[in-house]
N, C-alpha and C positions, 0 to 999 in steps of 0.2 A: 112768535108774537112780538109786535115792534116792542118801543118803551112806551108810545101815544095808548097802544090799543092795554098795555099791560096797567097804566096809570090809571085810563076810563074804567077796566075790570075793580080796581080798588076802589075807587067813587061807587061802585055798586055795591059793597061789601059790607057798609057803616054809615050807619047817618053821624055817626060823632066821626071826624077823621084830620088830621092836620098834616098838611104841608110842610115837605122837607126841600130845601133846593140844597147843595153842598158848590161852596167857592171855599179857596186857601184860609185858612184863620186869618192868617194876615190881611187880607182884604176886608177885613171887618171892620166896616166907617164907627164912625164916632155916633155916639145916639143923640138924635135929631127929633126936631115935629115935622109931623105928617105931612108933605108937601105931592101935588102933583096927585092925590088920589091914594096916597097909602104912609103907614106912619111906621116910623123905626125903633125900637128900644134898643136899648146898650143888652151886650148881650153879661148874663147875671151867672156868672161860676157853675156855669153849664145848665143852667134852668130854664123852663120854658115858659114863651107868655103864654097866658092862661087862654084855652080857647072860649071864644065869642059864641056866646049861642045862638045857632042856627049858622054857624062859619062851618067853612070843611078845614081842616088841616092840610097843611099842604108842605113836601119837603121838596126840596131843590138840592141838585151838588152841579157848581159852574165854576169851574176852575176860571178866574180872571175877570166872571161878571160881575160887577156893583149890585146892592140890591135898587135903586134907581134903575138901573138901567131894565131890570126885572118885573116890576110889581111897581112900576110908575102907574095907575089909571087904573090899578085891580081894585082899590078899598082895604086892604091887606094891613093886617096890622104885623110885624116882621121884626125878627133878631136873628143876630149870628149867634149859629149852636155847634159844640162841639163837633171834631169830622170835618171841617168846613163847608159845611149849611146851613141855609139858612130855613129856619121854618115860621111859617106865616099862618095864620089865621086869617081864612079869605072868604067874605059872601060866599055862599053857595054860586050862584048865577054867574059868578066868572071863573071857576073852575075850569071848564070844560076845555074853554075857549084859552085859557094860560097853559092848559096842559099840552094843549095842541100844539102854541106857536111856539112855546119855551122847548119843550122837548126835541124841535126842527132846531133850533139857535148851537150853532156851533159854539162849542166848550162847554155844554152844557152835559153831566154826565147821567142826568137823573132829574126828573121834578114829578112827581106821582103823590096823590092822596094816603093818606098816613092811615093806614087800618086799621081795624082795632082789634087787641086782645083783650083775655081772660084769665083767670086764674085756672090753674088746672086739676081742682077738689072736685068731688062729691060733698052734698052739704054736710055739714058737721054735727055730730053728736056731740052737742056743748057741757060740759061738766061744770056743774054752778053751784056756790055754796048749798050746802045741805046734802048734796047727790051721794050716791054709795050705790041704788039699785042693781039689778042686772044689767039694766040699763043704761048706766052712767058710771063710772070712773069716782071712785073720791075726789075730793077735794085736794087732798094732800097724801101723795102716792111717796112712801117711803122705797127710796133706793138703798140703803145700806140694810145690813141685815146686824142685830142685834148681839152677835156673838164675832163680827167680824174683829179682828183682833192684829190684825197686821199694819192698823194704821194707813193705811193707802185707800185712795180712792176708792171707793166702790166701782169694783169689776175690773181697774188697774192689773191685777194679779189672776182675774178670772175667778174668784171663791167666794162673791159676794151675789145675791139675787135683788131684787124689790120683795121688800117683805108683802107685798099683797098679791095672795096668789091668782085672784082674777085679770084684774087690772094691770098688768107690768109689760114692760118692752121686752115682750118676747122676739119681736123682732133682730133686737141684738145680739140673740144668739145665732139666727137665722142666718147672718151673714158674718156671723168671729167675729164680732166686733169685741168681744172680751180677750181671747187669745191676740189680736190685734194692738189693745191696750198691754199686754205682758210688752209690750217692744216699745211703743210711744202713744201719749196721751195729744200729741200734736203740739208742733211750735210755735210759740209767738211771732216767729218772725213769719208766720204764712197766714194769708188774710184772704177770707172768703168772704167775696162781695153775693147779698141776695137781693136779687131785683123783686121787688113785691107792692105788698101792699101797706109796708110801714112797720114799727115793732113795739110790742108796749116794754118798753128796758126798765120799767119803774118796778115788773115784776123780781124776784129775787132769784130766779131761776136765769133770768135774761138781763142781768144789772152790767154785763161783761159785753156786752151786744153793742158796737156804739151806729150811731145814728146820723148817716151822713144829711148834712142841709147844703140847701135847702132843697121841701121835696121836689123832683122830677116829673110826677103827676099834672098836667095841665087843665082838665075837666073843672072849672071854675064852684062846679053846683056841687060838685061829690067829693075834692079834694083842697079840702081848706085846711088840713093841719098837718102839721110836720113829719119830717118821716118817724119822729118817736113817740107817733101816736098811730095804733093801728086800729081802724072802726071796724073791720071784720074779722082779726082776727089770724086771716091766712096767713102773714109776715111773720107772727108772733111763733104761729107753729112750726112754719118753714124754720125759722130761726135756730129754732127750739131742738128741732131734729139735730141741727150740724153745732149749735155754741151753746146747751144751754147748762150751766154749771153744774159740775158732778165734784162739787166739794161740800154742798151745803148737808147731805146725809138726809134729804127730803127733794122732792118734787119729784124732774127727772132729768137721765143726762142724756147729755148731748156728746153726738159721737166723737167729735172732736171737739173739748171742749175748753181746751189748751190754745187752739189756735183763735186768729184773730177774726170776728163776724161781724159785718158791718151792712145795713140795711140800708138799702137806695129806692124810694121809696117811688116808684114807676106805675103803680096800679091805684085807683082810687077808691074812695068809700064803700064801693060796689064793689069791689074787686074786677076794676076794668082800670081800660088803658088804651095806648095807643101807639103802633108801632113806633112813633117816631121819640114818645117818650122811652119807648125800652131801650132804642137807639142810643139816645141821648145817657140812660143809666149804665148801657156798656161802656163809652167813652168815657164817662165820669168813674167806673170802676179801674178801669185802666190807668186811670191818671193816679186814683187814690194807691195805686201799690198792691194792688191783690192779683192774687198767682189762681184763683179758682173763680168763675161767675155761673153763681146757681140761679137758674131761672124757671119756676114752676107754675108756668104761665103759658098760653097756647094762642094760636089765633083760627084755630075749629081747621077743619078741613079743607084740604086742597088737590083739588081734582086736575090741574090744570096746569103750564108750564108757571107759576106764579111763587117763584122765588123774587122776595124783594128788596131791590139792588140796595136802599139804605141798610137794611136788616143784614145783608152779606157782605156789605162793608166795613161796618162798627166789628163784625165776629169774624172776619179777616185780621182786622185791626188789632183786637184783643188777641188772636192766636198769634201773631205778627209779633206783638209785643210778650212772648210766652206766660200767657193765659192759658187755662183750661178753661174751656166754654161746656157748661153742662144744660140741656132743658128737657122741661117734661114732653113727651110723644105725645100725649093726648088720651083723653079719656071714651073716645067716641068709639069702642070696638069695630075699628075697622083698619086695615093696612095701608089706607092711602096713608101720605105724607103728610103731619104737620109742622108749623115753620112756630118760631127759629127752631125748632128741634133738629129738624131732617135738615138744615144747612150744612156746607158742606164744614166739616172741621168739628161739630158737635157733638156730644154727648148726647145720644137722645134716651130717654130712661123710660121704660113700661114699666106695669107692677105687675107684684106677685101678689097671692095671699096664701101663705104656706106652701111654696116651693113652687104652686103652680099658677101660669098667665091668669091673671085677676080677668072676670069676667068684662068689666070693663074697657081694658087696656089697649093701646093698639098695638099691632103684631105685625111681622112677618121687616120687611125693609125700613118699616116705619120706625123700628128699634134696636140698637145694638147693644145694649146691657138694661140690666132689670132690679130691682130690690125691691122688699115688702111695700103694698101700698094700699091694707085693706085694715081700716079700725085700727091706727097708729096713734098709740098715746104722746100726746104733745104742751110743750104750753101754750095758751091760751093766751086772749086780751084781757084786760080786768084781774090782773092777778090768777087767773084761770087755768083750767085743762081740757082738754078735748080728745075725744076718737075722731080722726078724719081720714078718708078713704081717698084715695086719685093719685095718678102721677105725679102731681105733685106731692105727693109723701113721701115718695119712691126718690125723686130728685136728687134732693138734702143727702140721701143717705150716700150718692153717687158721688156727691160737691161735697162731705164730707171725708169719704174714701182717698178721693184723691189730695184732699188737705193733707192725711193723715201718709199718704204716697211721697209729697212732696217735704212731710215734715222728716223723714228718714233722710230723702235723696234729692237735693232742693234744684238742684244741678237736671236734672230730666226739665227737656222741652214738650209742651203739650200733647206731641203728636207721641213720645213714650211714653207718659202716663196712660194716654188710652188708651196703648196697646195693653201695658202693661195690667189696668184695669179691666178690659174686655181677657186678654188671653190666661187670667188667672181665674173667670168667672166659672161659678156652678152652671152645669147643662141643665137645662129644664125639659120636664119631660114633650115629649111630643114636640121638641127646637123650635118652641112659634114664633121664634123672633131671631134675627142674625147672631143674637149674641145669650151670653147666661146670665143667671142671678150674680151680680157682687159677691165676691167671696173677700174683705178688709184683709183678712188677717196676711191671708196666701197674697195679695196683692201688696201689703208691707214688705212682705217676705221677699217678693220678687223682685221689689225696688231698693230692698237695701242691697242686693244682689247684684245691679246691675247699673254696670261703670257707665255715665254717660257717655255718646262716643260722638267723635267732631268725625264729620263728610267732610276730608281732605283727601278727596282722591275723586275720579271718574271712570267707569267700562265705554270702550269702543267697541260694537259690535260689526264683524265683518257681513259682507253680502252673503255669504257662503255659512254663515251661522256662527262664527268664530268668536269668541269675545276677547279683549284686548284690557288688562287692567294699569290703573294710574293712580301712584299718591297711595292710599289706606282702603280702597276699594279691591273688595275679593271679588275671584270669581265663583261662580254658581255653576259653572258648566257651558257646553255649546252642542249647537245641534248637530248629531251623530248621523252621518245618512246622507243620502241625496235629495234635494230638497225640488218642491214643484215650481215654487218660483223664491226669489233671492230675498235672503230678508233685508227688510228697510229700516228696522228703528229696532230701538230698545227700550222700555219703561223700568225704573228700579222701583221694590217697596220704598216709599221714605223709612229714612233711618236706616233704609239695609235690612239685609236678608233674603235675598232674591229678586228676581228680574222677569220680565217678560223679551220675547222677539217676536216681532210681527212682520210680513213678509207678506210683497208686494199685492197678494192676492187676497189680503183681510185675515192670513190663518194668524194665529196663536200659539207660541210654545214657551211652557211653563218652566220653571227653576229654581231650589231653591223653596225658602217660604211661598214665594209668587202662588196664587191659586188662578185657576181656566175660570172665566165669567163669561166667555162666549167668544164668537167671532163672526165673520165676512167671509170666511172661508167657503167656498161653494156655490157663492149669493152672486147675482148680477149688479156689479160695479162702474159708473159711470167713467169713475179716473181710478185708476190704481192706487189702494195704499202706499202711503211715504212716512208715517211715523203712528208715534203711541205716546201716552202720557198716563202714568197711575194719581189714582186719588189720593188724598191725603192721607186716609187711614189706608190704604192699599187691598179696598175691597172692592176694586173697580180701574176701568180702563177707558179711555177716548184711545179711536184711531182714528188718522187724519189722510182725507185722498189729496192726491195733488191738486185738486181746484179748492181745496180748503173745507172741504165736506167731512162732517164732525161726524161718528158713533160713539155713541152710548155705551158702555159694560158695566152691570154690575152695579154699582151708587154711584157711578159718576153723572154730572149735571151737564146739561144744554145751556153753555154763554153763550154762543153765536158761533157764526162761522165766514169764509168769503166765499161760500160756493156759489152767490148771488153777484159777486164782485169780477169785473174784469181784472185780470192780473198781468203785470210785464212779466214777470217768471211763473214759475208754480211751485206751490206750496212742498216743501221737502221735510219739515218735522214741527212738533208742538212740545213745548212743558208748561206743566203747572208751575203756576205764580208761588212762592215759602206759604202766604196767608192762607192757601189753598179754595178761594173763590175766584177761580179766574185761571186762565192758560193764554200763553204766547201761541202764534203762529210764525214762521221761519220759510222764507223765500229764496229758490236757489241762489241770487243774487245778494242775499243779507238782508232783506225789508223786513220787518216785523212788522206784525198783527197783532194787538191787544183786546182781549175780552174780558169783559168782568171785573172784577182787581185786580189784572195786572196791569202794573205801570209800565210807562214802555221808558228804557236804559238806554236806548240807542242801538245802531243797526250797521252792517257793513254796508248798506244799500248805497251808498258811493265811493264805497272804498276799491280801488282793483282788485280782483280776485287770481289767483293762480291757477286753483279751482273751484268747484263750485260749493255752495255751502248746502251739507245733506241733513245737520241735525245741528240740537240746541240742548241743553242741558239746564236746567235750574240750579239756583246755590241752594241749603236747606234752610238755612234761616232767616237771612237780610234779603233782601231782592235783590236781584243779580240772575246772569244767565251766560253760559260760553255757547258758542257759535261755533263749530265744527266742521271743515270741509271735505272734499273728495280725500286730498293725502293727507290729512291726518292736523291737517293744521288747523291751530285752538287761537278764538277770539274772546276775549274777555267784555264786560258789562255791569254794570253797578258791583255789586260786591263778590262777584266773580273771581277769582286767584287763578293765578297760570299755575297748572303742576307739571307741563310737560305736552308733546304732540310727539307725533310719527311724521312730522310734514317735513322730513329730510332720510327718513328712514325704510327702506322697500320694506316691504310687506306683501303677503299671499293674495289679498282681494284687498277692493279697494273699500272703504267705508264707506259707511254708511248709518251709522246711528252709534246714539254715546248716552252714557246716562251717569249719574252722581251718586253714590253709594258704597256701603261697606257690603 
């Protein structure tokens, strides 16, 4: 699917939608009157103009274009927003026709209709003064119990319950969050940004919540007040779930209620929104200093290749900048994918209701960890409390897990928390989903446990199966045996722990953690396999033919490919980009191929070669990439470090593939 045909698919999705275009921050002119057919606002500490009704939204990213030179003749009303995009509020009736000719306009990485979301609840069982019934929750739900006598927080110690035995967060015991709290209550130095719908912090339970301005929300009709005002509610409970004060000895707490909760306020009175606003509340999360972004918010169902390139940039960006990106799956029981969730690098969270997939929830690839998400006591707007059912209940409790990961071990990059978070999870029965319920406590446990480790080394794997280690990278093993045709590449888990080899013919051979997601082996192949690249959680795999023709394994995503493009050499290996939205492509000759988010660092493509170049390595966390030849000789690239080559040293076969790992 081009970017033309994927931008018109968005124009059919939402009658509310706004326009993102993305140019350098620094190209962001000074605010002007409307001249030429469209008018410019200063852009306002990451906030959006408000959209026009009956306008469509519209985002742009054009590294180097003015917006003049853009949205001259649309009627556009336009600021630069964080990211460097610009997003406009444009007539409907010039959409179609901007999306076409902008999208063709060299430098232009992106300009598509801004989609909208939702919140991701079941409506809510409101608890309002007077309530008690079977029906409703008190008013005022006591968490300490009346003989507790240690002084410490309620559930601190694990000995304390909610004195009401209907109404209480049993969920907290669901997933050790009391046994969790025996080790930490979460630091203040760790800040959990929640994209919502606003928070009412005037309640007493959420007085510790603060409330970034101004709101993010752009819908002019539905979002007229600040983020520390919430009209539905949803912000207030999300909140509630991950900060909301467990010293007062009444309401109720929040799982981590120690650390820092800061509401950005992306959804409006309705509990709606718009991708380019959640966009906009990532970048503004990332700026504010927060290490978690919970988001319990969806944009429905997608049946279709319709991952969107603003949405996978901002959550590149945040993981980039080591963020935990966490959002809800979706409430639509079904296993297709919904976004941001299914992005690649995300947390996507189903619910449970007592141990088992909530009837609800989506299942199977659509989810890689789960927590309670059926009749969750929470607070409320209005001083209030609520039972609310959805993925979004389930969320909070995942964004606060790993608050409470990161308050142990602050030192863990995004991509070990969620291992760390997924591989210490409860199994659920009948595995309806990639991953288990949250288990806090065992996930403290495993993080205080485990030393961060720095990727200073790389594996070179021979054609013959051999692997070759460099710097602090171990080996996993090599292929034993005679093989049917020579292996071509190597893929590592990020962070280590094993490796794949792939060889020439599409086969696959595991090692190590690595797990088999499939392969090309035995299938008719236009060009021969030349390389491999794993996903960034390492539950997945691309291999790459030498005309640049991409497969699929497992969770990995379709950016593009040049199997459509004439080439001077042919394609010899790929890695994914640290953000994990996006892979390189590598040309016997040194050219690089960029998809997705990855930036492109420069290429040997006129440098003289000795040999030829067979493979390409990723750094793990800055961008950066080494470049590898036949004997063994290493090229460096953005944050790339030399540890060493074979390119003066004989060796048994010659290389062929290399990869970055412990």
């Amino acid at each position: 699917m081009t970017r033309a045909q994927w931008a018109a698919t968005g124009a059919m999705l939402t009658l509310f939608s706004l326009f993102v275009l993305s140019v350098p921050a620094a190209a962001a002119p000074p605010s002007t009157a409307g001249t030429g057919g469209w008018t410019e606002l200063a852009a306002q500490s990451g906030a959006a103009a408000a959209a026009i009704p009956g306008d469509e939204v519209v985002v742009v990213k054009a590294g180097g274009l003015s917006a003049a030179s853009l949205f001259t003749g649309t009627g556009a009303v336009v600021h630069a927003a964080a990211g460097g995009r610009f997003i406009a509020s444009m007539p409907a009736g010039e959409v179609a026709s901007f999306l076409t000719r902008t999208n063709d306009r060299v430098g232009v990485s992106y300009a598509e209709v801004s989609s909208q979301v939702h919140e991701a609840a079941l409506p809510a069982n409101r608890c309002i003064q007077g309530c008690g019934s079977n029906s409703n929750p008190p008013t005022s739900i006591v968490v300490g119990d009346s003989d507790d006598a240690d002084g410490l927080p309620c559930g601190f110690a694990g000995d304390c319950q909610p004195a009401d035995g209907i109404y209480s967060q049993s969920y907290l015991n669901q997933i050790d969050v009391p046994q969790a709290w025996a080790v930490t209550h979460g630091s203040p130095s760790i800040k959990v940004a929640v994209l919502d719908t606003g928070v009412d912090n005037s309640a007493p339970d959420l007085q510790n919540v603060q409330a970034y301005e101004p709101a993010l929300c752009t819908d002019e009709s539905y979002c007229t007040t600040g983020a520390n005002v919430d009209q539905v509610g949803h912000g207030s409970h999300v909140s509630g779930v991950i900060g909301a004060d467990n010293n007062l000895n009444m309401g109720t707490a929040g799982i981590g209620w120690n650390v820092q909760t800061e509401m950005f306020k992306v959804l409006n009175g309705q509990g709606e929104g718009s991708d380019a606003d959640v966009v906009s509340g990532i970048y503004a999360a990332v700026a504010s200093g927060a290490r978690v972004i919970s988001m319990s918010l969806t944009g429905g169902l997608c049946t279709e290749q319709c991952i969107d390139p603003d949405e996978a940039a901002a959550v590149s960006y945040a993981i980039a900048h080591n963020v935990v990106v966490v959002a809800a799956a979706g409430n639509d029981s079904s296993n297709s994918p919904e976004y941001p969730a299914s992005l690649p690098g995300v947390l996507s969270v189903a619910a449970t209701d007592d141990g088992s997939l909530a009837w609800f929830s989506e299942y199977g690839a659509a989810a890689n960890i789960a927590a309670p998400g059926v009749n969750i006591l929470s607070t409320f707007n209005n001083d209030g409390y609520a039972l609310m059912s959805g993925t979004s209940m389930a969320t909070p409790m995942v964004a606060a897990a790993a608050a409470l990961v990161l308050s142990v071990n602050p030192k863990l990059t995004p991509l070990e928390v969620d291992a760390i978070l997924e591989q210490t999870a409860t199994p659920i029965a009948g595995n309806p989903i990639s991953g288990g319920q949250v288990d806090v406590a065992a996930a403290v446990a495993a993080a205080r446990q485990t030393a961060p480790r720095a990727v200073n080394g790389y594996q070179i794997a021979g054609s013959n199966g051999s692997v070759y280690t460099f710097g602090s990278a171990l080996n996993y093993g090599s292929v034993v045996g005679k093989l049917n045709r020579p292996v071509v590449g190597i893929a590592v888990i990020p962070g280590g722990g094993g490796y794949w080899l792939d060889a020439s013919d599409g086969g696959v051979f595991s090692f190590g953690a690595a797990s088999f997601r499939g392969s090309m082996g035995g299938q008719h192949l236009n060009q021969p396999i030349v390389g491999m690249a794993s996903t960034p959680d390492g539950k997945g795999y691309w291999l790459v033919a030498s005309d640049g023709g991409i497969f699929s394994f497992g969770d990995a995503h379709f950016y593009g490919s040049t199997g459509s493009i004439k080439l001077n050499k042919p394609i010899v290996g790929m890695a994914l980009s640290p953000n994990g939205a996006g892979y390189w492509l590598v040309a016997s000759d040194g050219g690089i191929f960029t998809f997705g988010a990855a930036p492109f660092l420069g290429s040997a493509g006129a440098i003289p070669l000795n040999k030829p170049i067979v493979a390409m390595v990723p750094t793990p966390v800055r961008p950066g990439y080494w470049l590898v030849a036949s004997d063994g000789g290493v090229f460096t690239y953005g944050a790339a470090t030399f540890w060493g080559s074979t390119g003066g040293d004989p060796i048994p076969a010659a290389v062929t593939g290399a990869g970055s790992g412990g």
